[in-house]
MDTraj code that builds the backbone (N, CA, C; nanometers):
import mdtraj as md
import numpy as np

residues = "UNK UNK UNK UNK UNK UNK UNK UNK UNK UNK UNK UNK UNK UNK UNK UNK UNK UNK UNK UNK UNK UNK UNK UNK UNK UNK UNK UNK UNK UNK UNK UNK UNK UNK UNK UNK UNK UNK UNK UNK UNK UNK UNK UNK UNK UNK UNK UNK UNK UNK UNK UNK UNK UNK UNK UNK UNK UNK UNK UNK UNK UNK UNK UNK UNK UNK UNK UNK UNK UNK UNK UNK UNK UNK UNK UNK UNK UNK UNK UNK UNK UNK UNK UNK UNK UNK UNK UNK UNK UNK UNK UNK UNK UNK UNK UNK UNK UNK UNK UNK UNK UNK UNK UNK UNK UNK UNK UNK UNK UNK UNK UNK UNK UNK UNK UNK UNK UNK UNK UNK UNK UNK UNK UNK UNK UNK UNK UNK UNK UNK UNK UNK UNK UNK UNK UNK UNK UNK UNK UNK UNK UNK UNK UNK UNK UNK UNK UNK UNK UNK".split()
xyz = np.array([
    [1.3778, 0.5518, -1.4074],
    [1.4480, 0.5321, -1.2815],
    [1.3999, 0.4023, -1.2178],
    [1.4581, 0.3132, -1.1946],
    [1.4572, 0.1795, -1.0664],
    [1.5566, 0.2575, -0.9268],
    [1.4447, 0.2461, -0.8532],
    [1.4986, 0.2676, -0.7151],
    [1.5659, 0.1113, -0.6736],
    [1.5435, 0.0677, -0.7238],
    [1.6115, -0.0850, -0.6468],
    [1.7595, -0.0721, -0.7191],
    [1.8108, 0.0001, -0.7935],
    [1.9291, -0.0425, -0.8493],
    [2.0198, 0.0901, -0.7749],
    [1.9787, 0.1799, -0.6730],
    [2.0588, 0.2673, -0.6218],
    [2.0089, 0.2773, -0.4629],
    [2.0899, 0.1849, -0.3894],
    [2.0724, 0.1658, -0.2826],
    [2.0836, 0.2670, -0.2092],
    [2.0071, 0.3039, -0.0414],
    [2.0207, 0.4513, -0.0098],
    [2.1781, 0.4374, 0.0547],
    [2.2221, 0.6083, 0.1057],
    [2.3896, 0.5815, 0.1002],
    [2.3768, 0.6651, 0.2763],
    [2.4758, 0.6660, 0.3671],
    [2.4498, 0.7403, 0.4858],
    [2.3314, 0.7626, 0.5533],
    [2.2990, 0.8394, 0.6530],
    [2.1839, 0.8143, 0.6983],
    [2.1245, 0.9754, 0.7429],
    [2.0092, 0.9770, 0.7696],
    [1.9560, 1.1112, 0.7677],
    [1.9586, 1.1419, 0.8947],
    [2.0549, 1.1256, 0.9778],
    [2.0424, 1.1333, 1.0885],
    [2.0640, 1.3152, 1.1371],
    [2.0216, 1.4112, 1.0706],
    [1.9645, 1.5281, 1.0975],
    [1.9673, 1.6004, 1.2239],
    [2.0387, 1.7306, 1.2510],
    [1.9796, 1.7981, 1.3369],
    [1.8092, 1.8163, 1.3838],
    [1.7593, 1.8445, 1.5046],
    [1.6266, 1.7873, 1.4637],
    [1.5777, 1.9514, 1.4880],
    [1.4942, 1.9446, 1.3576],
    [1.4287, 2.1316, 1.3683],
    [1.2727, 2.1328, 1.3845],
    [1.2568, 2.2305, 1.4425],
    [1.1334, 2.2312, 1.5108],
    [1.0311, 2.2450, 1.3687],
    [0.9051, 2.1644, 1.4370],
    [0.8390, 2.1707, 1.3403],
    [0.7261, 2.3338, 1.3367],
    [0.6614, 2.4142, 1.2263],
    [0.6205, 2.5411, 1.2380],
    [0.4600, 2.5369, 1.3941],
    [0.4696, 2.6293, 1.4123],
    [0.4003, 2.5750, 1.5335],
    [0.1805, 2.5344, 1.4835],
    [0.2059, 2.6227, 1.3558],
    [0.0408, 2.5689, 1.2773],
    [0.0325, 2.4540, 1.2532],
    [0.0774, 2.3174, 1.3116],
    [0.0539, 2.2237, 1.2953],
    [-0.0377, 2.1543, 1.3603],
    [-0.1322, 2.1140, 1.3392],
    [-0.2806, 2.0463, 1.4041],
    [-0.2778, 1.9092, 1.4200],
    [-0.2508, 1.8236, 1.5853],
    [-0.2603, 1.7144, 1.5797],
    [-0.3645, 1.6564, 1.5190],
    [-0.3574, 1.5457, 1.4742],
    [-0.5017, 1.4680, 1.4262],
    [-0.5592, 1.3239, 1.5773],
    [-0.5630, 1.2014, 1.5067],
    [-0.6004, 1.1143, 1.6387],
    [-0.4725, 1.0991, 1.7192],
    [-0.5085, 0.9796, 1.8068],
    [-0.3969, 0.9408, 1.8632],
    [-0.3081, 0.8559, 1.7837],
    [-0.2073, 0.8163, 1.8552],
    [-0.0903, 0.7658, 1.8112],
    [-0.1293, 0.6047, 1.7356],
    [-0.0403, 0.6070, 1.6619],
    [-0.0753, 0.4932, 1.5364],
    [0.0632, 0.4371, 1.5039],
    [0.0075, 0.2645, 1.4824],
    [0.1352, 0.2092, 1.3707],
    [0.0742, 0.1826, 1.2326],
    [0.1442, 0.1479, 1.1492],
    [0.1103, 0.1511, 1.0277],
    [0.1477, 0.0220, 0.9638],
    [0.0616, -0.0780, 0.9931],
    [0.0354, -0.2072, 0.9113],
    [0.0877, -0.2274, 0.7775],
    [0.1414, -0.2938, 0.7309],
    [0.1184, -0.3222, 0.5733],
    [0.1186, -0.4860, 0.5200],
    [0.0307, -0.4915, 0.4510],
    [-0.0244, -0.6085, 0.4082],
    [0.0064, -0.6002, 0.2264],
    [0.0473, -0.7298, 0.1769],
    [0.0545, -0.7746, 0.0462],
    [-0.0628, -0.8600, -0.0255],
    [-0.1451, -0.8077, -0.0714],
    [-0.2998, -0.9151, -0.1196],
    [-0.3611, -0.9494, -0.0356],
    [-0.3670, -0.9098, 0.0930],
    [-0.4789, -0.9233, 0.1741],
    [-0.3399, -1.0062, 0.3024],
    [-0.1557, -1.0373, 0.2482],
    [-0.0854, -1.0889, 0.3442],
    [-0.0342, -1.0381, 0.4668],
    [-0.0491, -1.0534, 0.5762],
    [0.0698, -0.9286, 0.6801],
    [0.1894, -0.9117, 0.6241],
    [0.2765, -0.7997, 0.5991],
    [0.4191, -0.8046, 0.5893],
    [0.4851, -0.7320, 0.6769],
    [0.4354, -0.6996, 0.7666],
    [0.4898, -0.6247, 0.8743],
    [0.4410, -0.4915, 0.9013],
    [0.4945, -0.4583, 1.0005],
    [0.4924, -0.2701, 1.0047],
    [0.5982, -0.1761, 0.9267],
    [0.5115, -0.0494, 0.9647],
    [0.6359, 0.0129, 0.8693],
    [0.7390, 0.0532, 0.9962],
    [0.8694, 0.0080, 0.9633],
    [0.9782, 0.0049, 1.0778],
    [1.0605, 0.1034, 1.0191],
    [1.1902, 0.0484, 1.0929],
    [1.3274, 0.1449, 1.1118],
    [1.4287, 0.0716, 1.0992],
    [1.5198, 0.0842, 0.9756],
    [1.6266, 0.0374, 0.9597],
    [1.7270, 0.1445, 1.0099],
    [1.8118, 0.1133, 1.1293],
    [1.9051, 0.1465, 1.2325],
    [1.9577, 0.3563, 1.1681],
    [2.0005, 0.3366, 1.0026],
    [2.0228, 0.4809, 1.0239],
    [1.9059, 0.5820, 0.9547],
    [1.7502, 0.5387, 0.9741],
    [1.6901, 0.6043, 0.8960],
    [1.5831, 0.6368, 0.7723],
    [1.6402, 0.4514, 0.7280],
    [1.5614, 0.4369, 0.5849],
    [1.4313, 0.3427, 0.6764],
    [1.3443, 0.3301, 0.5953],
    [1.1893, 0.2656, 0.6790],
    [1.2181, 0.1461, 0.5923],
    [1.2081, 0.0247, 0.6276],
    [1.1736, -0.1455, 0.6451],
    [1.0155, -0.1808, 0.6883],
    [1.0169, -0.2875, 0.5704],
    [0.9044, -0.3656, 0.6907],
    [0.9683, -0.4283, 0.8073],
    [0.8977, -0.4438, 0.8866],
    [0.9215, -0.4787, 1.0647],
    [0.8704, -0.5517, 1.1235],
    [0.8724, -0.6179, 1.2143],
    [0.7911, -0.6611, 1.3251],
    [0.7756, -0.5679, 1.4191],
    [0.8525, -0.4871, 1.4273],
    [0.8243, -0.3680, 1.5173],
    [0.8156, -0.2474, 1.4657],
    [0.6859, -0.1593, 1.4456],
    [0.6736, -0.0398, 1.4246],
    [0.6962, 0.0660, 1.4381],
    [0.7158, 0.1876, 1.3782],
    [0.7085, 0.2796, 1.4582],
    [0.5922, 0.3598, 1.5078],
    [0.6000, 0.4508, 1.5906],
    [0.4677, 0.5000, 1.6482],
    [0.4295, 0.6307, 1.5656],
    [0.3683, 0.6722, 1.4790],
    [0.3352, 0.7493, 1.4408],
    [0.2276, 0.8511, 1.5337],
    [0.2117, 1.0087, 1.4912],
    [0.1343, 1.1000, 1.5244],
    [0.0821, 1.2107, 1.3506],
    [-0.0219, 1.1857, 1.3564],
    [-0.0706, 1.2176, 1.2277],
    [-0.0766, 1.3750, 1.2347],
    [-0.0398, 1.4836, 1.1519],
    [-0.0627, 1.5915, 1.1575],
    [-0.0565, 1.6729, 1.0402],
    [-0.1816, 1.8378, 1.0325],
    [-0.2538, 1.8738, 0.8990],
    [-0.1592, 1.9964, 0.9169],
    [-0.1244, 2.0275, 0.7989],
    [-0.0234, 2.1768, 0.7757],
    [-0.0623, 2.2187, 0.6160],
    [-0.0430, 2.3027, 0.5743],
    [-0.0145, 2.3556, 0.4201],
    [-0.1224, 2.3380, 0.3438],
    [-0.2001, 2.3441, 0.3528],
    [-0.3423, 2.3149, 0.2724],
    [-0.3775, 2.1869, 0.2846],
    [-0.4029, 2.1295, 0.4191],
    [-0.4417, 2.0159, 0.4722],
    [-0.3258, 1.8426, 0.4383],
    [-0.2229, 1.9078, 0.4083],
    [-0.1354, 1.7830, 0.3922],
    [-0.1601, 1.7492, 0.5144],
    [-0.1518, 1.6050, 0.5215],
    [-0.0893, 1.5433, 0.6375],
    [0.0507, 1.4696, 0.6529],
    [0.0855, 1.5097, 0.7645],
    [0.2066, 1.4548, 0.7601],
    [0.2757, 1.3695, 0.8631],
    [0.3191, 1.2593, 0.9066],
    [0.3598, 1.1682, 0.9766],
    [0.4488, 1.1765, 1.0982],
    [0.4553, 1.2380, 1.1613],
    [0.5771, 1.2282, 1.3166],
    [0.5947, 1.1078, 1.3948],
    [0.7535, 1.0877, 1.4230],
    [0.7297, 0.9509, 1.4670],
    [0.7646, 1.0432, 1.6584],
    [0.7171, 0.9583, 1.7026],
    [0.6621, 0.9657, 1.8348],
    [0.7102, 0.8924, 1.9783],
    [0.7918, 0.8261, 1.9227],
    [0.9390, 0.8250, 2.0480],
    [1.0743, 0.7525, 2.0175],
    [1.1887, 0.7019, 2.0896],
    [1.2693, 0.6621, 2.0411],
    [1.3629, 0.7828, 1.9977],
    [1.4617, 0.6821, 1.9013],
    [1.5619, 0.7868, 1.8776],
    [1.5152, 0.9039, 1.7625],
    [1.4126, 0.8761, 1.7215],
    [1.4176, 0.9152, 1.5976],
    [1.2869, 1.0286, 1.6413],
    [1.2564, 1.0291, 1.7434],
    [1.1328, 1.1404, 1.7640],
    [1.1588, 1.2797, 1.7125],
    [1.0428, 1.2746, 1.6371],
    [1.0076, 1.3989, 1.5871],
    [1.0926, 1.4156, 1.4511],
    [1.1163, 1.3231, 1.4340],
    [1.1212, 1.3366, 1.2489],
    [1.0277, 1.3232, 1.1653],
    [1.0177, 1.3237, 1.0782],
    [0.8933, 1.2918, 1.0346],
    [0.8910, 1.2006, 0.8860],
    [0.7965, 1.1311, 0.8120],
    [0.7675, 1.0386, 0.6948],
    [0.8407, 1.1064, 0.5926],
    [0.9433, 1.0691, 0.5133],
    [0.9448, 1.1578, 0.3865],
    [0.9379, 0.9948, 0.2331],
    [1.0408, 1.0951, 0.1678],
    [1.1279, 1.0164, 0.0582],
    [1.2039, 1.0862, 0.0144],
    [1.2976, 0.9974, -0.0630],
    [1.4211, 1.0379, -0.0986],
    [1.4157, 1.0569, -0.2711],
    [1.4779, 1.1428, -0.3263],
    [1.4735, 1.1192, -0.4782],
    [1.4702, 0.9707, -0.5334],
    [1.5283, 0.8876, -0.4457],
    [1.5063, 0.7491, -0.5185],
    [1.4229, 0.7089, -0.4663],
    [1.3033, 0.7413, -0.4353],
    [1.1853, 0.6484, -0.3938],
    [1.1945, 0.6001, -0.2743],
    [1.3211, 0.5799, -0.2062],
    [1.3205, 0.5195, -0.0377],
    [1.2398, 0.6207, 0.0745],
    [1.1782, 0.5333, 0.1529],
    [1.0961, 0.6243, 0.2361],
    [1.1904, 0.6049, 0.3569],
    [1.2127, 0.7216, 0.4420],
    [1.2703, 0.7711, 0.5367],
    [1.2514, 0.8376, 0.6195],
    [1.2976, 0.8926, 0.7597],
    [1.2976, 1.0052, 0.8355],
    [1.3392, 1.1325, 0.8154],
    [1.2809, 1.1941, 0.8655],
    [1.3852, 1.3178, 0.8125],
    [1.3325, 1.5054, 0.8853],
    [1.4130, 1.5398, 0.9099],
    [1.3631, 1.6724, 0.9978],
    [1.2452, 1.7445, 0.9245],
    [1.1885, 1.8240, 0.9815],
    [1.0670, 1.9061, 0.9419],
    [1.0781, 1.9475, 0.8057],
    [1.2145, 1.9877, 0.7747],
    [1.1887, 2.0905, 0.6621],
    [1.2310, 1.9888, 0.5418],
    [1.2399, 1.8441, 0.5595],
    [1.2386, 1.7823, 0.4254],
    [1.0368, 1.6904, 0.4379],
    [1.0254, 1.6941, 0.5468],
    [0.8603, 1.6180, 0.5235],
    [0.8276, 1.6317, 0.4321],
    [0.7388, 1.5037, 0.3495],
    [0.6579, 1.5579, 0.2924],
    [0.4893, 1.4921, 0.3000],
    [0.4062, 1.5434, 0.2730],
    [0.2517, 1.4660, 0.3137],
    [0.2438, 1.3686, 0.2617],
    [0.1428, 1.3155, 0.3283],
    [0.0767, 1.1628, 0.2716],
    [-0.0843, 1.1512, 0.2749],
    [-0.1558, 1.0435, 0.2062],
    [-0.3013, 1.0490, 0.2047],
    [-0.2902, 0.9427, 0.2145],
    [-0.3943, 0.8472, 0.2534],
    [-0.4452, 0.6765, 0.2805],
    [-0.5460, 0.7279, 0.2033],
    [-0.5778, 0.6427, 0.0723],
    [-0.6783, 0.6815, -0.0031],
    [-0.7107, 0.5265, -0.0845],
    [-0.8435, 0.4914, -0.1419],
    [-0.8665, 0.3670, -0.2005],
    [-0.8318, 0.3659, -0.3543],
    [-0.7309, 0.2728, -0.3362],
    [-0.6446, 0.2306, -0.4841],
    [-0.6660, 0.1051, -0.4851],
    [-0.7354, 0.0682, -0.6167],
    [-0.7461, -0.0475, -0.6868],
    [-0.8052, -0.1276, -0.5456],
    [-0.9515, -0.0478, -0.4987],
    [-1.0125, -0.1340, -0.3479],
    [-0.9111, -0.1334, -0.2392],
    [-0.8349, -0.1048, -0.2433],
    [-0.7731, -0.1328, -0.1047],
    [-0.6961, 0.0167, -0.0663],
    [-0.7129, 0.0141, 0.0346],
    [-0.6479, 0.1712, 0.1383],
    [-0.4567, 0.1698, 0.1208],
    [-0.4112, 0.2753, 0.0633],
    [-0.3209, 0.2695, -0.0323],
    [-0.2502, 0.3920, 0.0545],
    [-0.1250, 0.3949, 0.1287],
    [-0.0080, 0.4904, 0.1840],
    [0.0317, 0.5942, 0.0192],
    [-0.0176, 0.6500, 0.0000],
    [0.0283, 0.7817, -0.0956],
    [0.1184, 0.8888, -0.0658],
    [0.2096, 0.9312, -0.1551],
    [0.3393, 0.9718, -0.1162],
    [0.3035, 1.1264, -0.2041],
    [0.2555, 1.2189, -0.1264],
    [0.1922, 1.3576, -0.2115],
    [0.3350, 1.4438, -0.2793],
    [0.4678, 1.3389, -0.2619],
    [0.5718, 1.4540, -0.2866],
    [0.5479, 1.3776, -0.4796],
    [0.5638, 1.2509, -0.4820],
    [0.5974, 1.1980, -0.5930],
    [0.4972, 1.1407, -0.6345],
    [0.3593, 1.1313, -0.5727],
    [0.2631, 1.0627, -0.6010],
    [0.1882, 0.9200, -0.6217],
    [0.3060, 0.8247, -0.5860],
    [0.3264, 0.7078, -0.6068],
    [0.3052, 0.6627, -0.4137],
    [0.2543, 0.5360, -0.4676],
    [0.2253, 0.4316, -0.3498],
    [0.3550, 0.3899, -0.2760],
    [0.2785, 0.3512, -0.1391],
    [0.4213, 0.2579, -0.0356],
    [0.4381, 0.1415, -0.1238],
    [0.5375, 0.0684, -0.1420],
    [0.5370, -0.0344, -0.2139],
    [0.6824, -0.1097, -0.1393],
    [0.6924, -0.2738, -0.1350],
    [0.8263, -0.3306, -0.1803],
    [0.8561, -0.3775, -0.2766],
    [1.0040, -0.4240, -0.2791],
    [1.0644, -0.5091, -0.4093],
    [1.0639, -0.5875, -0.4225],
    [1.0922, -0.7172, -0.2963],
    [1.0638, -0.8366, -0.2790],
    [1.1013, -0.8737, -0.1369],
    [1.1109, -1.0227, -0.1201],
    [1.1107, -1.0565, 0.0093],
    [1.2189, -1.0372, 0.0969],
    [1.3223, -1.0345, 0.0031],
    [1.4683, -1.0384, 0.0042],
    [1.5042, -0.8880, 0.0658],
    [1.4266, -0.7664, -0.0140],
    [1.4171, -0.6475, 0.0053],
    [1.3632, -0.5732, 0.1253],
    [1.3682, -0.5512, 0.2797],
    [1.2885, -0.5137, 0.3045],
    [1.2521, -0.3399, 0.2976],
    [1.3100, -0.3266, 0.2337],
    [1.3063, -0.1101, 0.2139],
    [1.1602, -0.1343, 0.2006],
    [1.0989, -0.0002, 0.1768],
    [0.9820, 0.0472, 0.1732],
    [0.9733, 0.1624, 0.0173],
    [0.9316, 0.1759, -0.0599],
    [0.9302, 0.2625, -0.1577],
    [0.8636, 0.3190, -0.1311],
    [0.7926, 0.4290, -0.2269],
    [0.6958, 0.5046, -0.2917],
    [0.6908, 0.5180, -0.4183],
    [0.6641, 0.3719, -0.4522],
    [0.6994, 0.3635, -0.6220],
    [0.5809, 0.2700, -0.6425],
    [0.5170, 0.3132, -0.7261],
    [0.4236, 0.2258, -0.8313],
    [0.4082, 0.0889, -0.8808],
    [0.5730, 0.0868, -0.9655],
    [0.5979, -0.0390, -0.9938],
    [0.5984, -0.1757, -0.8884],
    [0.6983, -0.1396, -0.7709],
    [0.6805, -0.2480, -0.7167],
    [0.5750, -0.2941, -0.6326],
    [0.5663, -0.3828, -0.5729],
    [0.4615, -0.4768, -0.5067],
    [0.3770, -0.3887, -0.4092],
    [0.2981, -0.3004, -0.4595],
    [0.1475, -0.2056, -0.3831],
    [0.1585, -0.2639, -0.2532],
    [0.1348, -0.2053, -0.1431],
    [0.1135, -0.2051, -0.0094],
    [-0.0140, -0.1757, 0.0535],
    [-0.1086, -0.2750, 0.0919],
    [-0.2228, -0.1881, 0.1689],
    [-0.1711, -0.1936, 0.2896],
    [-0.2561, -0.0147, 0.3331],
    [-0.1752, 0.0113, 0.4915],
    [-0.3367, -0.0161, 0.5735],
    [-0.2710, -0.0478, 0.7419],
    [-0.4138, -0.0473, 0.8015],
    [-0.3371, 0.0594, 0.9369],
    [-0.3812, 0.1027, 0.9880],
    [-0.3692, 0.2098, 1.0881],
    [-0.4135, 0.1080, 1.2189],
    [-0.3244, 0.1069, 1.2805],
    [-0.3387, 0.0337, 1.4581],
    [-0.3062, 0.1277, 1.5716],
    [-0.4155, 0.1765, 1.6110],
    [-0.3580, 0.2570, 1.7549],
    [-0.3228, 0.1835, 1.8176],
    [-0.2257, 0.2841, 1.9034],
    [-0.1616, 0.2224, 2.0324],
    [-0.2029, 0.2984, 2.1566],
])
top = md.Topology()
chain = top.add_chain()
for i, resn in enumerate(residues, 1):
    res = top.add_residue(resn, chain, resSeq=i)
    for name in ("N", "CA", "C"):
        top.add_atom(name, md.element.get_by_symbol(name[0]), res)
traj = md.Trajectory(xyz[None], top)
């Protein structure tokens, strides 16, 4: 599978369902940096219906532990509050109501602090410059994330 050759289609723009109430905030509110070889490439943003871009403008994340300590991502105002981090069968990372979330870990890959995608196992990544989607794919261009409170 190349996620770059099946662009995402409509938008997840979701009824929004409550999330189960065992959910345990973690810190405060956070954006999520991403850097290419040590380069800035932006934050992780919001392309208008849903799919995540790098950005100049972030979104605000709220970190939270459910299911045998997954963590999982809520974004934290705007239109899109209270959706939360997922992906899509093709590797695009997105929003998406409670009951498609899925966890994530920041863990050290190849030295550097690495956005891990616990549904598919694969890293945040882009395609190129041209590209700004966000994956969770291996192949393309690894992402180190840095965590910025706000």
């Amino acid at each position: 599978m190349n996620p770059q050759s099946r662009a995402p289609e409509g938008s997840f723009a979701d009824s929004v369902e409550l999330a189960p109430s065992e959910l345990v905030r973690g810190e405060r509110p956070f954006k999520l940096r991403l850097d290419h070889n040590g380069t800035p490439k932006g934050y992780l943003g919001l392309y208008g219906s849903g799919w995540c871009i790098l950005s100049s403008d972030g979104l605000v994340f709220d970190a939270y532990t459910h299911e045998k300590k997954k963590t999982y991502f809520r974004v934290t105002q705007g239109d899109w509050k209270d959706h939360y981090l997922s992906v899509n069968n093709s590797a695009y990372l997105g929003l998406y109501i409670w009951s498609n979330a899925v966890g994530w870990d920041i863990e050290a890959v190849d030295g550097q602090k690495r956005l891990r995608c616990l549904w598919n196992h694969q890293v945040a990544s882009f395609h190129s410059d041209e590209n700004q989607y966000v994956y969770a794919w291996d192949d393309y261009h690894k992402l180190e994330v840095h965590k910025e409170h706000v």
